[in-house]
N, C-alpha and C positions, 0 to 999 in steps of 0.2 A: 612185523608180520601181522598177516590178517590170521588170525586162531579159525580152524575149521571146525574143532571140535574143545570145548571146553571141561576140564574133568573135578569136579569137585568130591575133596573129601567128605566124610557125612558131619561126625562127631566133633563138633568144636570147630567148623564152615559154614556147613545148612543148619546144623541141631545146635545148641549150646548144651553139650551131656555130659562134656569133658569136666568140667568142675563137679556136677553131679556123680558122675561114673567113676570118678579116683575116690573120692572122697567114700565110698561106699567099695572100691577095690584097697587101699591104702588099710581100714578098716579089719577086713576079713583078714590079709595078710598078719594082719598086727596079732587077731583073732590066732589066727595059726600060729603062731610062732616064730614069726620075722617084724617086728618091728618097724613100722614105716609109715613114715608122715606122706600128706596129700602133697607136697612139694616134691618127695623121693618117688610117689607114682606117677608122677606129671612125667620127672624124666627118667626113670627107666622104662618105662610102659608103654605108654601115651602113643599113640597112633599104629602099635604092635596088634596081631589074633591074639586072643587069650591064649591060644593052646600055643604061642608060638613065647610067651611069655612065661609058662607054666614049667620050663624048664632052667630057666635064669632062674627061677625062684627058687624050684627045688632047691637048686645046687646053689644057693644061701644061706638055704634052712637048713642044709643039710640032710634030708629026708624028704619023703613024698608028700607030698598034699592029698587032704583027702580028696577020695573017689568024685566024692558029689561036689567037690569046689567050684569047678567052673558052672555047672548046671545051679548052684546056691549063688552065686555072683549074679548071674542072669536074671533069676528070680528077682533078687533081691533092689537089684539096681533096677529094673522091671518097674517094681515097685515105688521105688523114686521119680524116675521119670514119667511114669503116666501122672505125677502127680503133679511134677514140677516142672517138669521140659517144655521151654518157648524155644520159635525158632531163631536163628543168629538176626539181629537188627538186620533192616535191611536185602535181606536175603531174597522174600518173596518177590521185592520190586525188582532185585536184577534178573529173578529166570523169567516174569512176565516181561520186560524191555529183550532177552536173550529170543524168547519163544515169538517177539514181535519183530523182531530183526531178523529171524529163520537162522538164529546159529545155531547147529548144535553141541549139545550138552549131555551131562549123563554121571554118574556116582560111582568111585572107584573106594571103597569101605572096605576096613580092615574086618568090619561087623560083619554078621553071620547073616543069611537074610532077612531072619526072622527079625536079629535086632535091629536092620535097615528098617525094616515095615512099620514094626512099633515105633521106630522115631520119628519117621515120616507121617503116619498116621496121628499122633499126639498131638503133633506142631502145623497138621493142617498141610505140608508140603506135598505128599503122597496124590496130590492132582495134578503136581507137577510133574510127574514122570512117570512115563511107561513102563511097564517091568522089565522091555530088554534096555532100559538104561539105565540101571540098578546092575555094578558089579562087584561081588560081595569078594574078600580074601580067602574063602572054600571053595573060589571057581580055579585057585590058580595051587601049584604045588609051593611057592615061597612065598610069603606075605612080607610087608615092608618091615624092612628097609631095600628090601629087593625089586628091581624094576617090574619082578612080573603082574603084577597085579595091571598098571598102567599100559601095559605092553599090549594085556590083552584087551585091555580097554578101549585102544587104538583099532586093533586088528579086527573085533566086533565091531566098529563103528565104519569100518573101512577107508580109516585115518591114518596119514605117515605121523611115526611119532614129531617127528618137527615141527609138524604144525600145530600141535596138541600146547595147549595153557592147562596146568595144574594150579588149582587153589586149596592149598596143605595149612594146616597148625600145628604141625609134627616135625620132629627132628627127621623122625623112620619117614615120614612120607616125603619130605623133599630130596630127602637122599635118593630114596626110591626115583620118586619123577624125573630127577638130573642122571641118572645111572637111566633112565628107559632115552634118555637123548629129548627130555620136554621142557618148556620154558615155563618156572615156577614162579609162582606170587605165594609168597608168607602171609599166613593170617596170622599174626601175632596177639593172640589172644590170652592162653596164660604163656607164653613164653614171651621170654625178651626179645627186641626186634633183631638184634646182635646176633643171636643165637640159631634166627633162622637162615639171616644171612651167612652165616659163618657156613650153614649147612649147604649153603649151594642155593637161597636163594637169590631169584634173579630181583624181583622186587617185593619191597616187605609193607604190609601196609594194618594198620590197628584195628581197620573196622572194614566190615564188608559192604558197605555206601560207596568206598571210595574204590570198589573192583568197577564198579556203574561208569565212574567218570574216566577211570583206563582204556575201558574197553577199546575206541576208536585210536590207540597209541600201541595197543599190544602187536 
């Protein structure tokens, strides 16, 4: 297939925040009173809304989390990444060969848009894209692992999902992308390549240099 529309996840595709953002979620958890290593929030979390994750947790802790949790997570992690946050190797060369070939493209994030912008803005990417191709998991009523996010990523762009390519580092987001009917590539970043494939990727690859040399085979 020639891909008409290409849909990149943000966190741990464009941004490298994913190792940043557990390790300061895994934390707070811990803080709370659930116990949980940076390996345990890679996968139960990792590519999920907070708020969509906020209730797996409860119902482990057994009791609510506080009020201010997800607003202190944001902060906090906020405050990591404007400090630490580069973008994925590779990444800015494939949207300028992407925007020189007139494909388009655009960001299907499980992030809120705020936390889109600040990642975008950080790493420099935020010249890459317009704001209607920014779409955040508070535009849609289910967040990943559910196809809607991608669904409506397609229908804004005025794309059949079949022709759509997905680039996930998530369990929830490749589920998602193959549940909306789209042809996935695994960014296996911190997950094993096994694990993305198992999830219904179509192909898995380690580093986002070698999405550059796909392109003409997708």
């Amino acid at each position: 297939m020639t891909p008409k529309l290409i849909i990149f996840d943000n966190d741990g595709v464009l941004v490298d925040s994913e190792r940043l953002s557990n390790v300061v979620f895994a934390a707070m958890l811990t803080e709370a009173g659930l116990p949980t290593t940076f390996e345990q929030s890679v996968d139960l979390y990792m590519g999920k809304r907070t708020t969509d994750c906020v209730a797996l947790i409860e119902s482990n802790l057994g009791s609510a989390l506080p009020a201010a949790f997800i607003a202190d997570y944001e902060q906090r992690c906020g405050d990591v990444l404007r400090r630490e946050l580069v973008a994925v190797e590779g990444v800015a060369e494939l949207l300028e060969t992407l925007q020189r070939d007139g494909t388009a493209y655009c960001i299907a994030s499980s992030g809120t848009p705020a936390e889109i912008d600040l990642r975008l803005t950080v790493t420099g990417l935020a010249e890459h894209f317009e704001t209607d191709w920014i779409h955040s998991g508070v535009m849609v009523a289910h967040g990943k692992p559910a196809p809607d996010l991608f669904l409506y990523a397609a229908e804004r762009h005025g794309v059949a999902p079949s022709d759509c390519v997905v680039i996930e580092d998530s369990i929830a987001g490749v589920t998602g992308a193959k549940a909306a009917g789209m042809f996935v590539v695994g960014h296996a970043a911190l997950l094993p390549p096994e694990r993305l494939a198992e999830a219904g990727a179509d192909i898995v690859v380690g580093s986002m240099r070698e999405v550059k040399g796909l392109l003409p085979e997708l």
